[in-house]
C-alpha positions as CSV (number, residue, x, y, z in Angstrom):
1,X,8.6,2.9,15.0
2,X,7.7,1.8,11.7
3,X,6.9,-1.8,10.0
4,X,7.8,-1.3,6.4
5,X,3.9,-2.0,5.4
6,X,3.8,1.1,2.9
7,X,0.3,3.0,3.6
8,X,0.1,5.2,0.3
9,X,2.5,6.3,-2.6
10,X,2.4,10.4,-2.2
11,X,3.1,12.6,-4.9
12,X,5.9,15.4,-4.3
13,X,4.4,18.3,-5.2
14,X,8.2,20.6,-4.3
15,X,11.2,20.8,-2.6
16,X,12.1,24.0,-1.9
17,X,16.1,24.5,-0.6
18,X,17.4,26.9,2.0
19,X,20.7,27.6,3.4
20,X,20.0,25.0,6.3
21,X,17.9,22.4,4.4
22,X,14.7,22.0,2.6
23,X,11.2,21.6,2.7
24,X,9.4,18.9,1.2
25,X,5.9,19.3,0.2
26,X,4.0,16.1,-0.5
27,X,0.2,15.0,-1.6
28,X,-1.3,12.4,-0.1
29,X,-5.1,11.7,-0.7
30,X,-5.2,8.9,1.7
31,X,-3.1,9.7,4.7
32,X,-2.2,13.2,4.4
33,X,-5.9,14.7,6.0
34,X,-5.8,13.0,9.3
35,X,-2.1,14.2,9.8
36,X,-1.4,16.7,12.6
37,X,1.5,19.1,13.1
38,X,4.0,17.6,14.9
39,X,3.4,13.6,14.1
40,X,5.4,11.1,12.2
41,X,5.6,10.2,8.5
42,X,8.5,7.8,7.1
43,X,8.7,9.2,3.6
44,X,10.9,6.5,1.3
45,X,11.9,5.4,5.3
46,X,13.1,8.7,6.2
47,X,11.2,9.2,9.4
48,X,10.4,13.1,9.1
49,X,8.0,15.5,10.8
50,X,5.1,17.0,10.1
51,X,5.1,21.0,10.0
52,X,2.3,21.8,8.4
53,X,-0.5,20.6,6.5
54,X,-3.2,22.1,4.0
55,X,-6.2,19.2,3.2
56,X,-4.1,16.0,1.4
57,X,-0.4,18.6,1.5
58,X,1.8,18.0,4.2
59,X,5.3,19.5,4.5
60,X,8.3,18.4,5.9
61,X,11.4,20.1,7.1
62,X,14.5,18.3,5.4
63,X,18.1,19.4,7.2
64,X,21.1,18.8,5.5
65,X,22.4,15.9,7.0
66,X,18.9,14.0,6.0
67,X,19.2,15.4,2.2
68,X,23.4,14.3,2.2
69,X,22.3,10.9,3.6
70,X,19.1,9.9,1.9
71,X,17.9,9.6,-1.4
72,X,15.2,12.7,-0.8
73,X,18.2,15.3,-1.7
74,X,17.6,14.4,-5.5
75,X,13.6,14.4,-4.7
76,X,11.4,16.1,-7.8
77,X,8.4,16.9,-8.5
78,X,6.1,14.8,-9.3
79,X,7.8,11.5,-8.1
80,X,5.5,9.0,-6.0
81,X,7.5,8.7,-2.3
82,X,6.4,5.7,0.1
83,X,3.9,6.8,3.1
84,X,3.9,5.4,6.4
85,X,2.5,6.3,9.8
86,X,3.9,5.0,13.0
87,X,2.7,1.5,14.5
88,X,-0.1,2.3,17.0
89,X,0.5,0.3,20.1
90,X,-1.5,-3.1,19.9
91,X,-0.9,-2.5,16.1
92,X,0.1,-5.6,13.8
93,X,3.7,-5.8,13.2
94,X,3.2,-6.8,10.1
95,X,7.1,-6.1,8.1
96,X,9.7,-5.9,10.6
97,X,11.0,-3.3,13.0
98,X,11.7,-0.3,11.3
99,X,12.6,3.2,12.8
100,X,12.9,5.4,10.0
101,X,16.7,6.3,9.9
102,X,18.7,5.4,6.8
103,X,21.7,3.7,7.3
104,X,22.5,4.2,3.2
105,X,22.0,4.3,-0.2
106,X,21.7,1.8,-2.6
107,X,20.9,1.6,-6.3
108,X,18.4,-0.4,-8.2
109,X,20.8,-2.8,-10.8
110,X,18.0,-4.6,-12.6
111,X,13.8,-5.5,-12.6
112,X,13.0,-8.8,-13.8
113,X,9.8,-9.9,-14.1
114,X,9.2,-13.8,-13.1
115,X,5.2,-14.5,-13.6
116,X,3.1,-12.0,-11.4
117,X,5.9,-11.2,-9.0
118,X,9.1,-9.1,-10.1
119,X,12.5,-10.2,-9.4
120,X,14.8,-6.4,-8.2
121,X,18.3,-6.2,-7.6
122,X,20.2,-3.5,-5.6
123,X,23.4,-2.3,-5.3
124,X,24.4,-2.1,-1.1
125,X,27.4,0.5,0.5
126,X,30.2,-2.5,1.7
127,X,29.3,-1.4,5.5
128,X,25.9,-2.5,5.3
129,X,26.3,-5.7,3.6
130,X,27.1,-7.9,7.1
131,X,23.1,-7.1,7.9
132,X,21.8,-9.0,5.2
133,X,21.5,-12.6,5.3
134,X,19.4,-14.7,2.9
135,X,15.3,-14.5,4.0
136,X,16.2,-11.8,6.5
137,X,14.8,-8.5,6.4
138,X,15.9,-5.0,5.1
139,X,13.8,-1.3,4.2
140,X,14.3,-0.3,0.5
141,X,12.6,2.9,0.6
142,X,10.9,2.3,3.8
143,X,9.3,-1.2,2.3
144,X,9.8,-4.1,4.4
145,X,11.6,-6.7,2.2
146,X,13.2,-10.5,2.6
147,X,16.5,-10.8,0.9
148,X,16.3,-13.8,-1.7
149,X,19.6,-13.6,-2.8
150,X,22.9,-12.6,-1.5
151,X,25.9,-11.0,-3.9
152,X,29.1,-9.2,-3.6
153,X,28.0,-5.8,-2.8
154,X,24.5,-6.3,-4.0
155,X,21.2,-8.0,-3.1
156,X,17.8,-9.4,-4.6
157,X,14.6,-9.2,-3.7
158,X,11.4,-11.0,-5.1
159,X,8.8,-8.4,-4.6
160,X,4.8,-9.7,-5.0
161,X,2.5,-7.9,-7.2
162,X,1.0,-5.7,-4.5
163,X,4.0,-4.4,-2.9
164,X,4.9,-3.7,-6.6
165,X,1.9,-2.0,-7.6
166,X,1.0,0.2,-4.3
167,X,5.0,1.7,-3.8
168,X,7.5,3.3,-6.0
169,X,9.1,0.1,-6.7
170,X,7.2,-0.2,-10.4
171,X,8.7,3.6,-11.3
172,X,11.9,3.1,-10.4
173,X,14.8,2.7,-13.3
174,X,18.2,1.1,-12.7
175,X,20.6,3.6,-11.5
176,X,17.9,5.5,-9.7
177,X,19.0,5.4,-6.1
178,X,17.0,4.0,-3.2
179,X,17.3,4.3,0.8
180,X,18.4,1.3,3.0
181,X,17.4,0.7,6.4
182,X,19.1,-2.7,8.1
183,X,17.6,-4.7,10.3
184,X,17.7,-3.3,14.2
185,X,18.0,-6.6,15.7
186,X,21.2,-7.7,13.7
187,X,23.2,-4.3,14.7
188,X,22.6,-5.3,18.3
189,X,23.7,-8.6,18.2
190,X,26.8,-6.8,16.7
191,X,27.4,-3.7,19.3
192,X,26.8,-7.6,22.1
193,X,29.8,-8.7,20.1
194,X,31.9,-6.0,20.3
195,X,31.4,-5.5,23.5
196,X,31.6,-9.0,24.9
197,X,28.5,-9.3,26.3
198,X,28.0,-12.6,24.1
199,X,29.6,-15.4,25.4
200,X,29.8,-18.9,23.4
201,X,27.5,-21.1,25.2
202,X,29.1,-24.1,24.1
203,X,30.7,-26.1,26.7
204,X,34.3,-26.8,26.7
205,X,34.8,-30.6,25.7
206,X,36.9,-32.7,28.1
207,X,37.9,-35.0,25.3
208,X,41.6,-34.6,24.9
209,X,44.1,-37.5,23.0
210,X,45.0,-39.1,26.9
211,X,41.4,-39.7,27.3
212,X,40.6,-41.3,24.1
213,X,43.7,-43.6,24.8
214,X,42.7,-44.8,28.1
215,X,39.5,-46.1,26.2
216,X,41.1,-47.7,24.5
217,X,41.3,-45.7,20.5
């Protein structure tokens, strides 16, 4: 499990495509020498694996489903990607709950500065839309944001100046595409819905048109 609190902005330094997937090679000066084989990275909030690692390079087996559903399938060299380790247990939960799998993929529409902080708007797949609601939380690239503003099929975010300064939020254009990870706790209260296992906890009122005649209305 993840929190959205981005650790480091890697560098890729390749992705190299096989038949079956890829393999993502990415620097990380901070990070990247106290990773083992075999441990958890979210990269952009792709929860991955590490396979091996060489001092600050790590790699990263990509299959295909991960490079058809994310935004790492168009990932380049040189491009900064957002680092995160999992949550240690007693660790501060300091974003939300994130687990690393992408539900979709968005697109950034504009970047507006407003003072210090900037102002971003993204584009959201229709599907995903009924997990936002205004100063609830969502992943963009694995950072652990609060919606400010809700559209049709898109919404905004005010980012402050560290988030914008420390993640890939201050390289990205609009049109370049972003992943999008909604909030856990709003997809169960939907799968309780579906299911009926929420029932309306208002009580039934008694008042009926007889009643209110007797006293006299």
């Amino acid at each position: 499990m993840f929190t959205g609190i981005i650790e480091e902005a890697g560098i890729i330094r390749s992705l190299r495509r096989s038949s079956g997937g890829a393999i993502l090679r990415i620097d990380a000066a901070r990070i990247g020498p106290d990773l083992k084989t075999g441990d958890s990275v979210a990269v952009n909030g792709v929860c991955l694996t590490v396979v091996e690692r060489t001092g600050s390079v790590f790699s990263c087996d990509l299959s295909a489903e991960t490079l058809q559903r994310s935004s790492l399938g168009e990932a380049a060299e040189g491009k900064p990607v957002n680092l995160e380790r999992p949550l240690e247990v007693g660790g501060r939960l300091g974003g939300h709950i994130v687990q690393g799998h992408v539900d979709g993929v968005g697109a950034l529409i504009s970047s507006v500065p407003r003072g210090e902080w900037v102002e971003m708007e993204f584009s959201i797949p229709e599907p995903l839309e009924r997990y936002l609601v205004p100063k609830g939380s969502i992943a963009v690239d694995g950072i652990s944001l609060t919606v400010a503003a809700l559209k049709k099929a898109a919404f905004a975010v005010a980012v402050i100046p560290l988030t914008y300064r420390v993640t890939n939020l201050r390289t990205l254009r609009p049109g370049d595409k972003v992943n999008l990870e909604g909030d856990i706790l709003a997809k169960y209260f939907e799968r309780f819905f579906q299911l009926g296992l929420v029932q309306n906890p208002a009580p039934k009122s008694k008042m009926t048109i007889e009643s209110l005649r007797e006293q006299g209305y």
